[in-house]
ZATORLO-357757 format. One line per 3 residues: their letters; for each residue z, y, x of N, C-alpha, C, O. Coordinates in pm, 1 decimal. Layout:
REM residues N
A	Z,Y,X,Z,Y,X,Z,Y,X,Z,Y,X | ...
END
This chain:
REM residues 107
XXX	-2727.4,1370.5,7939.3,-2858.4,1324.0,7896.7,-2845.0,1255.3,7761.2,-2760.9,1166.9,7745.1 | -2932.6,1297.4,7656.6,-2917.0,1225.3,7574.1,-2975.7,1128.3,7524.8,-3052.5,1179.8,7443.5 | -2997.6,954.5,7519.3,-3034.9,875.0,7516.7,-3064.7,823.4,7366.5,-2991.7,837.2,7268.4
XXX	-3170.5,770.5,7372.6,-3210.8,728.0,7231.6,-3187.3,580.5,7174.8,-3227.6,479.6,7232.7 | -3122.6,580.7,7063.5,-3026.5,476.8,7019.3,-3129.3,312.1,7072.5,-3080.3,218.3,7135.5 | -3256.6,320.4,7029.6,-3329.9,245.5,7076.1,-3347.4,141.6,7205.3,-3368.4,20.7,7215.2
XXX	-3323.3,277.6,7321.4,-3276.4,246.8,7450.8,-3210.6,124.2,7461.0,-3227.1,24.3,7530.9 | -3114.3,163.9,7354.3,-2908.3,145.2,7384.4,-2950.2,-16.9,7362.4,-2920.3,-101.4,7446.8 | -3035.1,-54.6,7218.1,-3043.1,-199.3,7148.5,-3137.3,-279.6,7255.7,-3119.3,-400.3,7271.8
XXX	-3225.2,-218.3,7319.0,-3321.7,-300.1,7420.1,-3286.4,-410.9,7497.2,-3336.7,-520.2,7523.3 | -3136.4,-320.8,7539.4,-3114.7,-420.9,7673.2,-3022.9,-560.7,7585.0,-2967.2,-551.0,7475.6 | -3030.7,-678.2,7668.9,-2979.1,-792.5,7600.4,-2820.7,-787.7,7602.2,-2736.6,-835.4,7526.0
XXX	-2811.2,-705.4,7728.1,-2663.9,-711.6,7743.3,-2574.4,-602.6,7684.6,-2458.0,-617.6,7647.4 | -2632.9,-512.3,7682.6,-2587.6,-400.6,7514.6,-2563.7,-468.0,7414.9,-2464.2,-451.3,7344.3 | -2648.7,-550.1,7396.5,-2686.2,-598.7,7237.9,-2560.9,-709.5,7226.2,-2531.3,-758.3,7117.1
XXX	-2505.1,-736.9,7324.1,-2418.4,-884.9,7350.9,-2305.7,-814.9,7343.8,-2215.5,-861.2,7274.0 | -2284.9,-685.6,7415.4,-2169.5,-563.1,7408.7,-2111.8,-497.7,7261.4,-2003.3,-476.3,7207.4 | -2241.5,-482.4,7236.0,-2242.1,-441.3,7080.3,-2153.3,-579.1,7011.8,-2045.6,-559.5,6955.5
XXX	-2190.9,-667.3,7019.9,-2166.3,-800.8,6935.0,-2014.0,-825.9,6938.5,-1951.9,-861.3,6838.3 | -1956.4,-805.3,7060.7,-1875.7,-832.1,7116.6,-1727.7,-743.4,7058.6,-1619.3,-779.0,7012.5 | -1787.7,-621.3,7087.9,-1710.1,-489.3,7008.6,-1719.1,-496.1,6853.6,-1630.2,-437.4,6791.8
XXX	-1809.4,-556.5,6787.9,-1826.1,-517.6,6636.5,-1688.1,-560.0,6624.7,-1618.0,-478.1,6565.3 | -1614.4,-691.1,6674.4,-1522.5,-772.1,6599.7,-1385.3,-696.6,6604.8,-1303.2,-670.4,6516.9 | -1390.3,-669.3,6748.8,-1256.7,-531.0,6775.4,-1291.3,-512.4,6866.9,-1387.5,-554.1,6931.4
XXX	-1180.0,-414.5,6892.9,-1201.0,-247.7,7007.2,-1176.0,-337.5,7154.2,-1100.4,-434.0,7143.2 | -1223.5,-315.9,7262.7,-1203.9,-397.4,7382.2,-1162.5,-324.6,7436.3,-1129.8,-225.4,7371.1 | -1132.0,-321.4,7605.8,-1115.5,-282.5,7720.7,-1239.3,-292.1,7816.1,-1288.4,-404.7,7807.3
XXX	-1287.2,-234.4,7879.4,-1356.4,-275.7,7975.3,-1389.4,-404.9,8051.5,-1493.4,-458.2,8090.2 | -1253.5,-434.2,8057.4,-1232.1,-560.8,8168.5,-1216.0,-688.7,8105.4,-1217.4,-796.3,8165.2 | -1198.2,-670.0,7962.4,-1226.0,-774.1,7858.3,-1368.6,-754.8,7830.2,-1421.0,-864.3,7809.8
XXX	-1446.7,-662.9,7821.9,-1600.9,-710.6,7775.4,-1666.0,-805.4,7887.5,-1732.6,-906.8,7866.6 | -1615.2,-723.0,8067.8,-1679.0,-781.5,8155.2,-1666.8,-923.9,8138.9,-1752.2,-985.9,8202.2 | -1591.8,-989.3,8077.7,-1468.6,-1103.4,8139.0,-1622.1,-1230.7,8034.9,-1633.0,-1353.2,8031.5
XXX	-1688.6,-1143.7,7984.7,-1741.5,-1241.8,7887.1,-1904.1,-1270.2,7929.9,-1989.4,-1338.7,7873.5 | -1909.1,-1199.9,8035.9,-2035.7,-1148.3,8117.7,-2039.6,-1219.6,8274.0,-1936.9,-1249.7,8334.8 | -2173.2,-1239.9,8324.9,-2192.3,-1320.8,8452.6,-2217.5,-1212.7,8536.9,-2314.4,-1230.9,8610.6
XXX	-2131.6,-1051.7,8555.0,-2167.7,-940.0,8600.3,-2066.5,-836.3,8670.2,-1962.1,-831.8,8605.3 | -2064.9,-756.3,8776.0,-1947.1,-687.6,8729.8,-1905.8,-618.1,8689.4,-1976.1,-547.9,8616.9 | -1790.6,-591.1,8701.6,-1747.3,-435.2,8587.9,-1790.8,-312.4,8577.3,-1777.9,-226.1,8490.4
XXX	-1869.2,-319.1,8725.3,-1927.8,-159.8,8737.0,-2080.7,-178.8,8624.0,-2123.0,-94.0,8545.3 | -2129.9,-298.1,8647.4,-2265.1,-320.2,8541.0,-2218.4,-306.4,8399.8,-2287.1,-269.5,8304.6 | -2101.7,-338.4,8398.7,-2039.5,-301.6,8270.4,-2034.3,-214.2,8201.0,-2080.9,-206.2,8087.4
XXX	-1952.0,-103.7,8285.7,-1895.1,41.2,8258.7,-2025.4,149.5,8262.1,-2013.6,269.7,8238.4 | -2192.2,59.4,8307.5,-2274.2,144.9,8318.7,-2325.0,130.5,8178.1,-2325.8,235.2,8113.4 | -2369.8,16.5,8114.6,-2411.6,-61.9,7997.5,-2303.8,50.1,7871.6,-2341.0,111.8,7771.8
XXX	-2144.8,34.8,7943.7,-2071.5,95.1,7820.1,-2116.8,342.7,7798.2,-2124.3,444.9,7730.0 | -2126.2,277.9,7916.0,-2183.3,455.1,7970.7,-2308.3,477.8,7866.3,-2274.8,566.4,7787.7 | -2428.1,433.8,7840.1,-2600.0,456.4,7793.5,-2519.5,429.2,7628.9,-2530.5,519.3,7545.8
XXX	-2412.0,253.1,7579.2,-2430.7,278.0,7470.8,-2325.9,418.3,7407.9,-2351.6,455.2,7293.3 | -2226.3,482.2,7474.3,-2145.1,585.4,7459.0,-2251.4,703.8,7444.0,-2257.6,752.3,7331.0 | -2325.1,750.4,7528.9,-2377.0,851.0,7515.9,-2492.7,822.7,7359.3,-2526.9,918.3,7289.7
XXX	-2524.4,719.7,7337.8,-2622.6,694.8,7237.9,-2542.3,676.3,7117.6,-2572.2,608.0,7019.6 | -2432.0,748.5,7137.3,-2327.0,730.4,7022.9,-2292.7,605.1,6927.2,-2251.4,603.3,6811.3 | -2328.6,488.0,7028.3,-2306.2,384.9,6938.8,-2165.7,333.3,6925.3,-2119.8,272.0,6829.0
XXX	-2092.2,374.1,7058.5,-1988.2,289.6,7107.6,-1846.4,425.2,7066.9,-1875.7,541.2,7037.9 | -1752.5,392.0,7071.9,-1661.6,554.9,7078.7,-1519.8,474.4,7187.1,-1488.1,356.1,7199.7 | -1463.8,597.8,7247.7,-1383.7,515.5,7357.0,-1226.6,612.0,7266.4,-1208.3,723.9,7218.4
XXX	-1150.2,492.1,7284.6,-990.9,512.6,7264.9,-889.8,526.1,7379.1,-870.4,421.6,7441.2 | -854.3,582.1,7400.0,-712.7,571.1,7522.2,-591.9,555.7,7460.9,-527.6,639.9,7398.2 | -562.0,423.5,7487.6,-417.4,398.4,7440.3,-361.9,346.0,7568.0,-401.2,249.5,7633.6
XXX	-262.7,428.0,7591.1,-184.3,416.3,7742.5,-258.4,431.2,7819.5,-336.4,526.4,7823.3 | -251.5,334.2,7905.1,-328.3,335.5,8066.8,-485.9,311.9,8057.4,-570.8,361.9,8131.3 | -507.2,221.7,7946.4,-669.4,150.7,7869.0,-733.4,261.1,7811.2,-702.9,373.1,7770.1
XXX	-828.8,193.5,7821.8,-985.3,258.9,7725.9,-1001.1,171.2,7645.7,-1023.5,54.0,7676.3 | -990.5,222.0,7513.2,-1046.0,43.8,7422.7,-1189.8,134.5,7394.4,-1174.4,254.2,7418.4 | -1307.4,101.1,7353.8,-1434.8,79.8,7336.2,-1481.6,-45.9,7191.9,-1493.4,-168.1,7182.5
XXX	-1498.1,93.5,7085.2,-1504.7,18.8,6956.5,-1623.3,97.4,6900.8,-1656.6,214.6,6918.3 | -1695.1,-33.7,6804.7,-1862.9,-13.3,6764.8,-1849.4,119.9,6633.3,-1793.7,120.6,6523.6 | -1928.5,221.8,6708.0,-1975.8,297.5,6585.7,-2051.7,203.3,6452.0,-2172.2,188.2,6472.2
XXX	-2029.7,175.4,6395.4,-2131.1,94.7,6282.1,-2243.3,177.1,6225.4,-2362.8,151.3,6239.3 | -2177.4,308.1,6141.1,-2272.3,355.5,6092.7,-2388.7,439.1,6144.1,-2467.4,503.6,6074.9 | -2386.5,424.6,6308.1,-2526.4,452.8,6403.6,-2595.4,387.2,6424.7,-2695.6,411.6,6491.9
XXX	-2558.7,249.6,6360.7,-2666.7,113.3,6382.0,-2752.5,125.1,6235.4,-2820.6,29.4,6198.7 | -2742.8,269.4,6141.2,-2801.4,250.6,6024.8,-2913.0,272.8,6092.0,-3008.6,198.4,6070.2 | -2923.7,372.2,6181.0,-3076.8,434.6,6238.0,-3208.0,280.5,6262.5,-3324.8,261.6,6228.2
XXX	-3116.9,210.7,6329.2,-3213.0,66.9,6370.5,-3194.5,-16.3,6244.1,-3255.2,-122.2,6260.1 | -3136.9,-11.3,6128.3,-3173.3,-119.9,6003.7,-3284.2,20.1,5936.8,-3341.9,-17.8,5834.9 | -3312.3,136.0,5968.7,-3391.3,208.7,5867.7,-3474.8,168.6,5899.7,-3549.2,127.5,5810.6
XXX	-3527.5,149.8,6061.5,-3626.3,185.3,6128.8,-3711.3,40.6,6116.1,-3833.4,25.4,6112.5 | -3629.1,-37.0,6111.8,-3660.2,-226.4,6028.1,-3673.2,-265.1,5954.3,-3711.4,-381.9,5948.0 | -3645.4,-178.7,5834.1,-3688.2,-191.9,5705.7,-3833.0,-193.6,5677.3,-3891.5,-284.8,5618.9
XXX	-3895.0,-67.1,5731.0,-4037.3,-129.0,5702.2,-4114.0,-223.6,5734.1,-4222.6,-256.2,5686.1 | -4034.1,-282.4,5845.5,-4125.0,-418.7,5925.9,-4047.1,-550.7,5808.2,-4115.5,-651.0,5788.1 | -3923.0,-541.5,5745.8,-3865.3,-611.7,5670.7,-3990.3,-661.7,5574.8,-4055.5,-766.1,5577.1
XXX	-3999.3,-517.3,5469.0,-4066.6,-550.5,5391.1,-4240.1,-628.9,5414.4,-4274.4,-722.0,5341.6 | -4308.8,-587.7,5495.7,-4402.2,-650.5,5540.0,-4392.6,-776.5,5586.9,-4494.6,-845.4,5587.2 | -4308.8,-812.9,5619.5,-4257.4,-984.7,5676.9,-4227.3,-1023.7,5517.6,-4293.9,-1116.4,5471.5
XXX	-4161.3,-978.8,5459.1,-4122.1,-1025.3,5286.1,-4262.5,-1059.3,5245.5,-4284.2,-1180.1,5236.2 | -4344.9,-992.5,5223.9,-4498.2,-986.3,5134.8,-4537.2,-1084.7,5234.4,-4543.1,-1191.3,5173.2 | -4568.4,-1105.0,5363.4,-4635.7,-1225.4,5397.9,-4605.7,-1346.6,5399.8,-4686.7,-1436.5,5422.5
XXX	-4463.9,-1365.3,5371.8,-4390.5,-1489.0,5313.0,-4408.9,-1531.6,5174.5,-4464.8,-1633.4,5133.9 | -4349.2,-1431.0,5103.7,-4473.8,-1468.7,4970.5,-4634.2,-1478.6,4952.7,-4712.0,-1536.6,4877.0 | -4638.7,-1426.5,5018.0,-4819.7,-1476.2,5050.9,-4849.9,-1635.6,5041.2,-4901.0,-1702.4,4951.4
XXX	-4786.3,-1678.3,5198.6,-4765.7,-1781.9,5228.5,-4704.1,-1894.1,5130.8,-4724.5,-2014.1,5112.8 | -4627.7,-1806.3,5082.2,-4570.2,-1938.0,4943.6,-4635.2,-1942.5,4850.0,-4605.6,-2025.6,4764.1 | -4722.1,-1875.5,4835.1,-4845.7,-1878.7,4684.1,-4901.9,-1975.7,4762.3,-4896.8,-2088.9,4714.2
XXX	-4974.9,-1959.1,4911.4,-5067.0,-2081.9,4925.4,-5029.7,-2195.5,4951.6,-5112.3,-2286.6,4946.1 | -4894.0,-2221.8,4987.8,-4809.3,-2334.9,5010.6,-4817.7,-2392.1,4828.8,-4854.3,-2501.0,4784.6 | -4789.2,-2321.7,4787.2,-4819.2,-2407.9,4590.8,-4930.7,-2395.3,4603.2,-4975.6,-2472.9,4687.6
XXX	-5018.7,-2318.0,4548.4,-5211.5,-2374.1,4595.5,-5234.8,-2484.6,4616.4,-5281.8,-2562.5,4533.5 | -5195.5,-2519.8,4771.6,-5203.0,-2641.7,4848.2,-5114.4,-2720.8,4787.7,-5147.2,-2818.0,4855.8 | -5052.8,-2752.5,4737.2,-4915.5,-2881.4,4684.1,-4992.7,-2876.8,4551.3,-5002.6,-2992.6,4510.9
XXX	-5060.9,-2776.6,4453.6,-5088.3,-2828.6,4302.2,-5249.8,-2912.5,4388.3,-5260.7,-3034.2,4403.5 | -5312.1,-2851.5,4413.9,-5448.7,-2870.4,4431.2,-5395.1,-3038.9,4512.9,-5454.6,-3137.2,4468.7 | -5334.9,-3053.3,4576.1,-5304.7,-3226.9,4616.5,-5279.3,-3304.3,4504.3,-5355.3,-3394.3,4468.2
XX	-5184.5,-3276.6,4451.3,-5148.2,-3350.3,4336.0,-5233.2,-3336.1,4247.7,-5214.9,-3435.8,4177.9 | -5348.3,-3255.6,4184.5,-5463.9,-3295.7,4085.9,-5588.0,-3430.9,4138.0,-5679.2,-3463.5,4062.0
END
């Protein structure tokens, strides 16, 4: 099944998975270890972000290490960019009337 990267960022505990992996490649039983859950909630979480190609799995020896695709997280900074820029323009908005309000006091 193929799952949409979207999916993958929803859940809080992906997103904590994700966080977790950006820094280095884990094991399974090291992501669980950081989680109030068990390993099988784990290995399901690592299952949705694998198939959503965020995650990629290594076998070294007996382990699975599980390390962050980065450049599949471009899809969710594209897709934020336009909400970026619209949050930008209403902050400057806001700061024109924030001076407005601060000259118009001080006259």
């Amino acid at each position: 099944m193929r799952r949409d990267i979207f999916q993958a960022v929803a859940d809080p505990t992906r997103r904590a998975i994700i966080g977790l992996i950006a820094l280095q490649a884990m094991t399974p039983n090291a992501i669980a270890d950081n989680f109030n859950t068990t390993r099988q909630a784990v290995s399901k979480h690592l299952r949705i972000l694998t198939e959503c190609e965020l995650v990629k799995q290594e076998q070294k020896g007996r382990e699975i290490y599980y390390s962050l695709e980065i450049d599949k997280l471009k899809e969710v900074d594209k897709w934020m960019e336009q909400f970026r820029k619209i949050w930008e323009t209403r902050y400057n908005q806001l700061d024109d009337v924030l001076v407005k309000l601060k000259n118009n006091k001080n006259e």
